[in-house]
C-alpha positions in Angstrom: 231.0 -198.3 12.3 230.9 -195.0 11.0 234.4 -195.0 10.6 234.2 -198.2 8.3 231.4 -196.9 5.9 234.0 -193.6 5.4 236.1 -196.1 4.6 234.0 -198.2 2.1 232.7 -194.2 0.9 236.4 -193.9 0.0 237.5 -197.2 -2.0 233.9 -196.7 -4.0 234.9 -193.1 -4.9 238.7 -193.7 -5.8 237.2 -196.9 -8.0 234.7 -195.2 -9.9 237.9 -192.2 -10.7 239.3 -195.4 -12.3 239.7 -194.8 -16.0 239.0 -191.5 -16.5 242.5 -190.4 -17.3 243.2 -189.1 -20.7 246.9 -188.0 -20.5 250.0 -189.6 -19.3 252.5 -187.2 -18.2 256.6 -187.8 -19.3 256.4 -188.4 -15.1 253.8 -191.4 -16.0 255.7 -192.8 -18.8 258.8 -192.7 -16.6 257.5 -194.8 -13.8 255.9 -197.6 -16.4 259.3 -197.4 -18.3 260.9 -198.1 -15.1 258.8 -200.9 -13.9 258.4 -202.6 -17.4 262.4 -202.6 -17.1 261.8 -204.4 -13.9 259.7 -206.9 -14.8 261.3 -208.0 -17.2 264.6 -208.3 -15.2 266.2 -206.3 -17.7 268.0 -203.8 -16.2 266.6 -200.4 -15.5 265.3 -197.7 -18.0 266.2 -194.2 -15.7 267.1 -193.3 -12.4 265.8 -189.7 -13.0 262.4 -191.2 -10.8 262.3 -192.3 -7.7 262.4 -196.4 -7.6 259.3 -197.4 -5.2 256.6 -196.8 -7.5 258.1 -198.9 -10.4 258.5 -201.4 -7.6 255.7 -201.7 -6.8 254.0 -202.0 -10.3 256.8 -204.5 -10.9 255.7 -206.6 -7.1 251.7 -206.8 -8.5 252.6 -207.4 -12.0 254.7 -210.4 -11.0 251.9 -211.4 -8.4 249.2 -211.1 -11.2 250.9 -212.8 -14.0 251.1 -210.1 -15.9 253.8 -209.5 -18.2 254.4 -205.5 -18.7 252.4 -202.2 -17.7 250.5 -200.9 -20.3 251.1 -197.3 -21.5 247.4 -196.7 -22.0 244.8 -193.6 -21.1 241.5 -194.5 -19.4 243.2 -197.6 -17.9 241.9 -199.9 -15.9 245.3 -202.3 -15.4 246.9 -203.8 -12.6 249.0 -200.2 -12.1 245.8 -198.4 -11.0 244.5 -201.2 -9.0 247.8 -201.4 -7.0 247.0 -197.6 -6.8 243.8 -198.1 -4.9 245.2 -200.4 -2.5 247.8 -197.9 -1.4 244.8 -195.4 -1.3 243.3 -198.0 1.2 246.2 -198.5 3.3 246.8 -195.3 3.6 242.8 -194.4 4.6 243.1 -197.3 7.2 246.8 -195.8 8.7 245.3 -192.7 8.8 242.4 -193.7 11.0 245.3 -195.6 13.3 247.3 -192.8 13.8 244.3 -190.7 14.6 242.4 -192.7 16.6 245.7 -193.5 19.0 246.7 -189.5 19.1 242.6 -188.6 20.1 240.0 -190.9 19.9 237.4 -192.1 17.3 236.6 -188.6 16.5 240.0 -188.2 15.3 240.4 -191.2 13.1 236.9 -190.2 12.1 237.5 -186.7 10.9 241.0 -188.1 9.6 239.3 -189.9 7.0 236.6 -188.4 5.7 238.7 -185.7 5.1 241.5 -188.1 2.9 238.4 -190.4 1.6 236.8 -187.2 0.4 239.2 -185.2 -0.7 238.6 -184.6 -4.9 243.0 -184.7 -5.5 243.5 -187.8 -3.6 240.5 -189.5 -5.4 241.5 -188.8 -9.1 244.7 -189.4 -8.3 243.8 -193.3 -8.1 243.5 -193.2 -11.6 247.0 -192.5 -12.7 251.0 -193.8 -12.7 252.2 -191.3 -10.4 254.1 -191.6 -7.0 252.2 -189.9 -5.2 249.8 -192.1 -3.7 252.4 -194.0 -2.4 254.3 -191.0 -1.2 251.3 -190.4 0.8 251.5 -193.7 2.6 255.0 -193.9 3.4 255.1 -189.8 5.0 252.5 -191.4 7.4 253.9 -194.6 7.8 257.5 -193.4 8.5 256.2 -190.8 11.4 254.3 -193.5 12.7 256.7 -195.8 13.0 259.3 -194.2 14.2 256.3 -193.1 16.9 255.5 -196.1 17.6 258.9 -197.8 18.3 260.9 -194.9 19.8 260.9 -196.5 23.5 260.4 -199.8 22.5 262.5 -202.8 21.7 265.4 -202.2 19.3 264.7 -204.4 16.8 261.4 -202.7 16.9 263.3 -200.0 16.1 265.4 -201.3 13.8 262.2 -202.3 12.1 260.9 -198.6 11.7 264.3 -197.4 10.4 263.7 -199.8 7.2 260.1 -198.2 6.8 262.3 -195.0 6.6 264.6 -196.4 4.2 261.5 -197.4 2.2 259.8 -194.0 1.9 262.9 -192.6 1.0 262.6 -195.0 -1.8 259.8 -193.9 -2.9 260.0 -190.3 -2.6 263.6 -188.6 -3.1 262.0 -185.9 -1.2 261.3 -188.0 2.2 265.6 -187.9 2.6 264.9 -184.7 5.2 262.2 -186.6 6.9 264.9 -189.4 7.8 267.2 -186.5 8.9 264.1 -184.8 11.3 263.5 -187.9 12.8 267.4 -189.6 13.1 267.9 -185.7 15.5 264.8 -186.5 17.3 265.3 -189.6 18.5 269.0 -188.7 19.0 268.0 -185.5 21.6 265.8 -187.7 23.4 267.8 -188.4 27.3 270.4 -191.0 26.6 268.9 -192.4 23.7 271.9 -191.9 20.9 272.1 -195.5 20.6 268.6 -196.2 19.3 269.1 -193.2 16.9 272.0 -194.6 15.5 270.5 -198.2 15.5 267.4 -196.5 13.9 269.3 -194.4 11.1 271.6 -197.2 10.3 268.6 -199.6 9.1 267.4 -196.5 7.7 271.2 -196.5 5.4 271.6 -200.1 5.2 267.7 -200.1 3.4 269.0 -197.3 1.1 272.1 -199.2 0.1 271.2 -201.8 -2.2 269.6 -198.9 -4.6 272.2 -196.4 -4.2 275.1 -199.0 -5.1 273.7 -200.2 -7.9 271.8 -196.4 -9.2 275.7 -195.1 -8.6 277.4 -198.0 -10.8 274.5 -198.1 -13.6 274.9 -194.3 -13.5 278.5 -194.1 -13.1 278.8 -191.7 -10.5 276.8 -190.9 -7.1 273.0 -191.7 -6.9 271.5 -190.7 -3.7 268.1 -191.7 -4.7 267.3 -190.0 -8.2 269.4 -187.7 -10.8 265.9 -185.9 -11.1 266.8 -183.5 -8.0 269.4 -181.0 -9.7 266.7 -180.4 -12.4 264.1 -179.3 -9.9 266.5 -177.6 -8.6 267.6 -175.4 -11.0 263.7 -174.7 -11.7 262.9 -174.0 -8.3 265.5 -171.1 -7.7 265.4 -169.5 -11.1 264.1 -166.2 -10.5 263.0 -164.6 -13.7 261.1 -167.8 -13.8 259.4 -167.2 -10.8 260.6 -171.2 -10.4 258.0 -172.6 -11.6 258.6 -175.0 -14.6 256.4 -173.6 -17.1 257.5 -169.8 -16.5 260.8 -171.4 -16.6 261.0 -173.2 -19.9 259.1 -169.9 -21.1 261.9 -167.8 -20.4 264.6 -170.0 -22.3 261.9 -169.9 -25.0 264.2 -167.5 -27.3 267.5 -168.7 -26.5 266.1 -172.2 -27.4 264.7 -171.2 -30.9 267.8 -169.1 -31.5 269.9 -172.4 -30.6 268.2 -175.2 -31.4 265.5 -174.2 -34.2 263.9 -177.7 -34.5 262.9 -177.1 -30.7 260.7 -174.0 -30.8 257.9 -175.8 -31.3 258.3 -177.9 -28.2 255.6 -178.5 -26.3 254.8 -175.9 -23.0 256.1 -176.9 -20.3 258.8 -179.3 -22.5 262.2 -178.7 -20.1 264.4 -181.4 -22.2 265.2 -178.4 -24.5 266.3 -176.1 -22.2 268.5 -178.3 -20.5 270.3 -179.3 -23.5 270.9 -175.2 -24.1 272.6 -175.3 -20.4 274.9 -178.3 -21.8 275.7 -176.8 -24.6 276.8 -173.6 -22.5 279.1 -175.4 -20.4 281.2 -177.3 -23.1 283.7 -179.8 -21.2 281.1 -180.8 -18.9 278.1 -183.1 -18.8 274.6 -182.5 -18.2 274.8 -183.3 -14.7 277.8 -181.1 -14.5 276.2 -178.2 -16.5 273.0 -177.8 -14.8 274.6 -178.3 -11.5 276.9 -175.0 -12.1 274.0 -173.3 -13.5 272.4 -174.0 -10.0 275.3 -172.6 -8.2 274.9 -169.6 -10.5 271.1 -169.4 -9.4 271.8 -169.4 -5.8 274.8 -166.4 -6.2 272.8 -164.4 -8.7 269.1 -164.9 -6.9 269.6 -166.0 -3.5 272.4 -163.6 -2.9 272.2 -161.0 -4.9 268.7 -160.8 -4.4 267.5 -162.4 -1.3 264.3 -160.1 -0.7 263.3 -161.1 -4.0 264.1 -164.9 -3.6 262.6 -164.9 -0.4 259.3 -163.6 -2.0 259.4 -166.2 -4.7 259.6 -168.9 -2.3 256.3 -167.7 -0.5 254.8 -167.0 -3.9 255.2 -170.9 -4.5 254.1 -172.1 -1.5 250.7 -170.1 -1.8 250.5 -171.7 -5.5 251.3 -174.8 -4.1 248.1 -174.9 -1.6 245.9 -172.3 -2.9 244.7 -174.5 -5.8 243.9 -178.3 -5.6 245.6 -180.4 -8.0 242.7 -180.8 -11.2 244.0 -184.2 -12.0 246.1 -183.9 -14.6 244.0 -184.7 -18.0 244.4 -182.5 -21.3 240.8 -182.4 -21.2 239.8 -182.1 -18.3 237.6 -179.0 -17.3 238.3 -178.7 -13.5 236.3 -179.8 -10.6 233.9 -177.2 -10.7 233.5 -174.3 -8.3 231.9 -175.8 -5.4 234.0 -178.8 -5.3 236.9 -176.8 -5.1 235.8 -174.5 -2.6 235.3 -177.6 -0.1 238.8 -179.2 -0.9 240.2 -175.7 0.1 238.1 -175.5 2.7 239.3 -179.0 3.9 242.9 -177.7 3.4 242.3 -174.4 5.6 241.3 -176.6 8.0 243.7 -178.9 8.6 245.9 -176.1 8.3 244.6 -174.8 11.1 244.2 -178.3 13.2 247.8 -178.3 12.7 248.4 -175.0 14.8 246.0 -175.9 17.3 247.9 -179.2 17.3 250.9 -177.3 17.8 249.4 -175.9 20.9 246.9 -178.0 22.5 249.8 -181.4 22.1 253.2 -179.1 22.6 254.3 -181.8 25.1 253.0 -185.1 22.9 256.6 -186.3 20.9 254.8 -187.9 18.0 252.7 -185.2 17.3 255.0 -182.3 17.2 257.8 -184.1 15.5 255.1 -185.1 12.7 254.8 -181.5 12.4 258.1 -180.7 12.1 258.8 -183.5 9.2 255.6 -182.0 7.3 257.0 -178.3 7.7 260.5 -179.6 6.9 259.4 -181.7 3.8 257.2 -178.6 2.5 260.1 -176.1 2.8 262.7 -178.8 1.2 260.1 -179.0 -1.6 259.6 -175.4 -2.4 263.0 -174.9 -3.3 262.9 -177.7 -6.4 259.7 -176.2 -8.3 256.5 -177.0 -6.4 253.4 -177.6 -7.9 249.9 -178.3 -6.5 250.3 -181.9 -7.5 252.8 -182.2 -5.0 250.7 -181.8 -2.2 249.1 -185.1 -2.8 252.2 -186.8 -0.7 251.7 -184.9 1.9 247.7 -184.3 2.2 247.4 -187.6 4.3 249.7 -186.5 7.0 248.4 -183.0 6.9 245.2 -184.3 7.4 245.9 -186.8 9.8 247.5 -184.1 11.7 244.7 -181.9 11.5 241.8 -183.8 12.9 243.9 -184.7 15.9 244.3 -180.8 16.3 240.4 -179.9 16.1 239.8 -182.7 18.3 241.9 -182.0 21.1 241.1 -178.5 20.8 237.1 -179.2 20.8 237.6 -181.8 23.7 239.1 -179.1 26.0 236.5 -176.6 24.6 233.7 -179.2 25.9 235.5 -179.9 29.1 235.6 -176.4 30.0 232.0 -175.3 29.9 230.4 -175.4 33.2 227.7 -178.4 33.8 224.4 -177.4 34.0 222.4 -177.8 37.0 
């Protein structure tokens, strides 16, 4: 029961956030460009975003009759409504996960913590992918979980949930890689890996034959990644985009005076000042040598250095909640960030007690290891604390089954009174 009225606390919360965007990010525009593409069977717009999100808009708008997404601030269309259904499947898989890993508490604690979480509630509101990123990280550690002794087509069946979260988050390839190995290492169970990776590929290939012919060349998922990456391991830049773009600020001007005024942030500027630095070669082509220059100048040549950058992001990362992305908007206030930090800190720590307390329990360290593996892959591509959204779900699914293990053995060890 009181797991239910979380639940209904929850999908009132994430409705009311519902129209209180007043800024659509280029991110935004790119996922309704996508899916406007797709529903009207008319090719597609970019590959630079992942496709599941404009899949999914394109699924509900076909469902509901309606015949494009609109491009609109303080919407209340079909794309935020799909949104909030996510949100609710991934409250409800929470509280699954939980509740089979430790008991009612768990799920309990599991969802309150995602229901009331300010990030995940104004994120309802928007275009992004990150909703559904945080469904399909839980979805793919549960189901590979669920079916790793069971019947192969079982099996088979939680390799395409893979291949589908990989879809909609580029950044969920390493989770498919963490979880292929640890089925594989399991006592004469190479088979089912292979049968379990191979739906995984066969999902994936479909998208990447036809992103690779559109694109005329490779597509594993998006072209976004190089991009990232070139942010991410830009040292002077501290690789994060803004600082970045900032530092190309001069060199842009100098080449490309109509740019200068570009807004903060604006990237498209600065990657057209790589291209035009690498003449012979594309853009892909350019910014993937000026990567490779990156990683020999920075990584290197300066690894202390690198190495410090890449903590610096991941305490940026977690150290401030996402404040929903509006032009206008003022923040959370104070005390309402203080308690989603607080939340953070401790799932943060449910996850180490986790670690501990369930060291022998296969689902719950291998979830660990696909969130550590997925944060670490995502600090090298320019993290920000937006993209902790996709993987707040899992962190606190995680969590709650930490503090409840841990509190359960704390309770079973006191001495009964007499």
């Amino acid at each position: 029961m009181l797991v239910a009225l979380v639940l209904l606390a929850g999908a009132v919360l994430r409705l009311h956030a519902i129209g209180g965007d007043d800024r659509l990010s280029s991110d935004e525009l790119g996922y309704i460009g996508d899916a406007n593409r797709l529903i009207g069977l008319s090719g597609y717009d970019s590959f630079h975003w992942a496709p599941g999100t404009p899949l999914l808009f394109t699924v509900v708008a076909w469902l509901s009759g309606h015949s494009e997404i609109s491009a609109v601030t303080h919407s209340h269309g079909i794309a935020q409504y799909a949104q909030w259904l996510v949100e609710m499947a991934t409250l409800a898989l929470a509280a699954a996960v939980a509740y089979r890993l430790a008991g009612i508490w768990a799920a309990l604690l599991a969802v309150f913590a995602i229901a009331t979480y300010g990030p995940l509630i104004v994120v309802t509101r928007t275009y992004l992918s990150e909703p559904l990123g945080g469904l399909m990280l839980v979805a793919i550690v549960a189901s590979a979980a669920y079916a790793r002794r069971r019947d192969l087509r079982l099996l088979a069946g939680a390799g395409v949930v893979a291949g589908l979260a990989c879809l909609a988050r580029e950044d969920f390839v390493p989770a498919l890689v963490v979880l292929s190995v640890a089925l594989a290492l399991e006592r004469g169970a190479r088979r089912r890996a292979a049968v379990y990776l191979g739906a995984a590929l066969l999902t994936l290939a479909p998208w990447v034959a036809f992103a690779s012919a559109e694109n005329h060349g490779f597509v594993a998922v998006t072209t976004g990644g190089t991009d990232s990456l070139f942010i991410g391991t830009y040292l002077p830049g501290n690789g994060s985009q803004f600082e970045v773009v900032a530092a190309f600020k001069h060199s842009v001007c100098e080449r490309f005076p109509k740019d200068c005024n570009s807004p903060p942030g604006d990237a498209a500027p600065m990657f057209r000042l790589i291209q035009a630095e690498h003449p012979g070669e594309d853009r892909n082509q350019a910014i993937t040598a000026a990567v490779f220059s990156n990683l020999d100048h920075y990584m290197l040549g300066r690894p202390l250095a690198f190495a410090g950058m890449l903590a610096r992001k991941l305490w940026a990362m977690w150290s401030a909640p996402w404040s929903g992305g509006n032009g206008t908007f003022d923040g959370p206030g104070d005390l309402t960030s203080a308690l989603d930090l607080a939340a953070v800190a401790a799932a943060w720590l449910g996850v180490v007690l986790a670690a501990w307390t369930c060291r022998r329990r296969w689902s719950v360290v291998v979830g660990i290891v696909v969130l550590l593996v997925v944060i670490f892959f995502n600090d090298w591509f320019g993290p920000e604390p937006r993209d902790t959204l996709r993987l707040a779900p899992l962190l606190f699914t995680l969590g709650a089954v930490g503090l409840t293990v841990a509190a359960n053995r704390v309770v079973r060890s006191r001495p009964a009174k007499i």
